[in-house]
C-alpha positions in Angstrom: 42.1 -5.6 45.1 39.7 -8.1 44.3 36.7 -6.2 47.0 37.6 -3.1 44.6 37.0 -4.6 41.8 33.9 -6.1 42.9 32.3 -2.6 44.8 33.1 -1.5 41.6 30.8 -3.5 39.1 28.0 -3.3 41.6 28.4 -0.1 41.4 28.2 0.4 37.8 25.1 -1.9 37.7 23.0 -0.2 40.3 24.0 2.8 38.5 22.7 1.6 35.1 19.3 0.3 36.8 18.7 3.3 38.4 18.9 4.8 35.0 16.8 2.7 33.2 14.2 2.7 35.9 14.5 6.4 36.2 13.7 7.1 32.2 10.5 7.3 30.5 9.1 4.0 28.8 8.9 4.4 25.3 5.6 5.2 23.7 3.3 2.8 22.0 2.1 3.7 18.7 -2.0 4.3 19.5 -3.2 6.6 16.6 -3.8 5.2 13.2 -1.1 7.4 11.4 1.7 5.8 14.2 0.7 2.1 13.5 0.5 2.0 9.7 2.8 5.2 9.0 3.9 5.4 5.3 1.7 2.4 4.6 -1.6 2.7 1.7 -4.0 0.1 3.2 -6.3 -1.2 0.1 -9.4 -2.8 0.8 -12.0 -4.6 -1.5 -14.9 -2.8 1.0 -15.5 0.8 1.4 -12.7 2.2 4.2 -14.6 3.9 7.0 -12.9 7.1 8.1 -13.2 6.9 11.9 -14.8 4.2 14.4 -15.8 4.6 18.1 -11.8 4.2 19.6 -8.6 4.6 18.3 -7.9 0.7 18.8 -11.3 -0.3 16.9 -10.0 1.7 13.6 -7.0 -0.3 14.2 -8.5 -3.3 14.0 -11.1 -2.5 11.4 -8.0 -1.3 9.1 -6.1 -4.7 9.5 -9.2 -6.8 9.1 -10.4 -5.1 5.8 -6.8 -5.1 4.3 -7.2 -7.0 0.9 -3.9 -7.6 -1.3 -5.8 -9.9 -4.0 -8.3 -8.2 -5.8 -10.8 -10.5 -8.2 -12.6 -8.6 -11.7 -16.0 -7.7 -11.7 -16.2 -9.8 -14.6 -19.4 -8.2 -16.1 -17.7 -4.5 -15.9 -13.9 -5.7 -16.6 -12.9 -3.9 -14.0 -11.3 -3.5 -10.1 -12.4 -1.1 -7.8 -9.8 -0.6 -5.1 -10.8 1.5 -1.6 -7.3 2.7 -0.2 -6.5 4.5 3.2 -3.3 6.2 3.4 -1.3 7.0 6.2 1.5 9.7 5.6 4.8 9.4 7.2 4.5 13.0 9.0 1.7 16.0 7.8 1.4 17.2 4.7 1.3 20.9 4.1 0.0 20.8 0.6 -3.5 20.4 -0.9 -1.8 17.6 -3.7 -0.3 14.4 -4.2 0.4 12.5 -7.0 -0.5 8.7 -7.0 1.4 6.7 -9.6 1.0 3.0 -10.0 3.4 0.4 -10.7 3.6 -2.6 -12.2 6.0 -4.9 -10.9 4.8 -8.5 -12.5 7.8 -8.9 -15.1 10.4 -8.1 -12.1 10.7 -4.5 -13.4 9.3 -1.9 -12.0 7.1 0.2 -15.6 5.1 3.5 -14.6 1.3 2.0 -15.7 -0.3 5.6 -14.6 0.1 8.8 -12.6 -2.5 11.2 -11.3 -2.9 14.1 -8.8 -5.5 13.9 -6.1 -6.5 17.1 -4.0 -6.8 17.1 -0.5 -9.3 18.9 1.8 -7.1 21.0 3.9 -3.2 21.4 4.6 -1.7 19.5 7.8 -3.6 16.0 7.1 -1.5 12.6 7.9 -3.9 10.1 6.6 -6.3 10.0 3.6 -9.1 7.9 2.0 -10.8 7.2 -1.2 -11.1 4.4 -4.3 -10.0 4.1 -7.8 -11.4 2.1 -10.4 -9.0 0.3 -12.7 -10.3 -0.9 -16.2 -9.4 -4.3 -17.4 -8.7 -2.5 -21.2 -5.6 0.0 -19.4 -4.4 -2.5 -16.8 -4.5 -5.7 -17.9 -5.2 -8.7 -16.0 -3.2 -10.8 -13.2 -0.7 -8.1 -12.1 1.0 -7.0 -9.2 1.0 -3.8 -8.9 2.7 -1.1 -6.4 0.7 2.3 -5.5 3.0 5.5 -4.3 1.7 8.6 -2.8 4.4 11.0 -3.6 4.1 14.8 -2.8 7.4 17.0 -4.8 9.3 13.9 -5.3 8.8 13.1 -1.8 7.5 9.4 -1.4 4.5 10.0 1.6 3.3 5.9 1.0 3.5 2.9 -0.3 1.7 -0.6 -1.0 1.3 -3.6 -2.8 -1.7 -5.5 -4.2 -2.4 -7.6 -7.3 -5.4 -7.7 -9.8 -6.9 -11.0 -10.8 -9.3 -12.2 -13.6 -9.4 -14.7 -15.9 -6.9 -14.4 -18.9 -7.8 -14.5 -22.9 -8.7 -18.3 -24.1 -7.3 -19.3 -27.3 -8.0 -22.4 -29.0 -5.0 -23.0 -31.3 -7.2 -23.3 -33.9 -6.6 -20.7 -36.8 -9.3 -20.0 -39.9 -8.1 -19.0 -43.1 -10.5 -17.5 -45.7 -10.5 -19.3 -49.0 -8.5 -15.8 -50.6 -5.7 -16.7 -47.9 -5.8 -20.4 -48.8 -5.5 -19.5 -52.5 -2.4 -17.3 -52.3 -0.4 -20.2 -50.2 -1.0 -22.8 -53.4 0.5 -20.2 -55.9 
């Protein structure tokens, strides 16, 4: 019984081996749109749209990735470059890009606009926004969605940085305010 039992787990095991050797070995993600699928990239630098190989876009995409953005102090403003990568083809010329904010632990709509594509079927897209200090704020983190009907196509996080308002703690009162305290 024992020689049975034994044949019989070799068996088994030769049988699995020769399955695993006999099927195909899984794919590895090459293309742009398989590596960062339903991913927005940002990126303080302009985003190039291709490069000379498929593994040098790669590359260029991960090495340009910014999450911290600082104010162009003299503007009061950020100017965010953003690549997108869709989680399968669009076949629509629209999306609509809203932006979170996420600093207080809640996530508040801060805007929501629709951006046109070139043509139907496209899995990745690039372009930039400007964000003005007066609308946005300052030191915020901040979630961008590329939605398409409802249908969430990409995501990603960043934060905008500057310095804050100064206040002094000092308070002047004009002598009419000062007046109407006495009486």
């Amino acid at each position: 019984m024992p020689a049975l039992c034994w044949l019989a787990r070799a068996g088994l095991i030769c049988s699995v081996v020769l399955a695993l050797a006999g099927s195909p070995a899984p794919a590895l993600a090459k293309e742009p749109e398989d590596v960062f699928r339903g991913e927005i990239i940002t990126s303080a630098k302009p985003i190039p749209s291709s490069s000379k190989s498929k593994s040098a876009y790669i590359a260029t995409l991960r090495k340009l990735r910014t999450t911290k953005f600082l104010e162009d102090r003299a503007k009061k403003r950020w100017k965010v470059h953003y690549a997108a990568f869709f989680r399968t083809p669009l076949n629509d010329l629209e999306v609509t890009i809203k932006l979170y904010d996420l600093s207080n632990g809640a996530r508040r709509l801060v805007i929501s606009f629709e951006q046109f594509l070139d043509k139907r079927g496209v899995q990745s897209f690039t372009s930039h926004m400007t964000l003005e200090r007066e609308h946005f704020g300052v030191n915020k983190n901040l979630m961008m969605v590329m939605e398409n009907r409802g249908r969430i196509l990409a995501a990603g996080r960043f934060a905008i940085v500057g310095q804050g308002e100064k206040y002094s703690g000092e308070v002047d009162f004009t002598e009419e305010e000062t007046r109407e305290e006495e009486d």
